[in-house]
N, C-alpha and C positions, 0 to 999 in steps of 0.2 A: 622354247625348243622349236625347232623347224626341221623337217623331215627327220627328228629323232635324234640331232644332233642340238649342241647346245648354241647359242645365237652368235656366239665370237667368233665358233668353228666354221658354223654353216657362212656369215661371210670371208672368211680364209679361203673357203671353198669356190665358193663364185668370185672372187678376186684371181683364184688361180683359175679358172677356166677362162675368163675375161683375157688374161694376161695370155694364157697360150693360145684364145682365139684371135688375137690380135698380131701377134709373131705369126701365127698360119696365114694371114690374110697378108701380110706385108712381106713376107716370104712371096706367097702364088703372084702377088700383082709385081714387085718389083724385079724376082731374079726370074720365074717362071715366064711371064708375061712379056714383062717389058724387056727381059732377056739383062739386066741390067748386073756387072759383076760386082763379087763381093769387094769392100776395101782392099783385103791383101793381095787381090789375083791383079791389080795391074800393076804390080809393081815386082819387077825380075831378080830376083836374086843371084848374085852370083857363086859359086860353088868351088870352095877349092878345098884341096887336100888338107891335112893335120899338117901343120908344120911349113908348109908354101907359105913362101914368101907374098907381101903385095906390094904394088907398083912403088917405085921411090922419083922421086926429082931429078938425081942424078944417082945410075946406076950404079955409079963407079964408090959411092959412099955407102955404107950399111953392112950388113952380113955379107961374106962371099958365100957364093954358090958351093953344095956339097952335095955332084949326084953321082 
């Protein structure tokens, strides 16, 4: 036993503190620091309505228009 817990737990323990001290330090140095963005943020999304159409080849083939 180590601080009163039993020896499998207490390293479960310190493996999860290990594991979130390391996410905290590569978090502060990489997005805080080096100012550097996550994956998803440089990539733009485009936003359209329910049901809007998207762009075709030749306009004149596909759905017609219903506004």
């Amino acid at each position: 036993m180590v601080l009163g817990m039993p020896t499998e737990m207490f390293l479960v323990f310190v493996a999860t503190v290990v594991a979130g001290s390391l996410g905290a330090i590569h978090f502060v140095i990489f997005h805080v620091i080096l100012g550097r963005p996550y994956g998803d943020e440089e990539v733009t999304l485009e936003r359209r309505r329910a049901g809007e159409r998207t762009a075709v080849a030749h306009p004149e083939e596909g759905a017609s228009d219903r506004d």
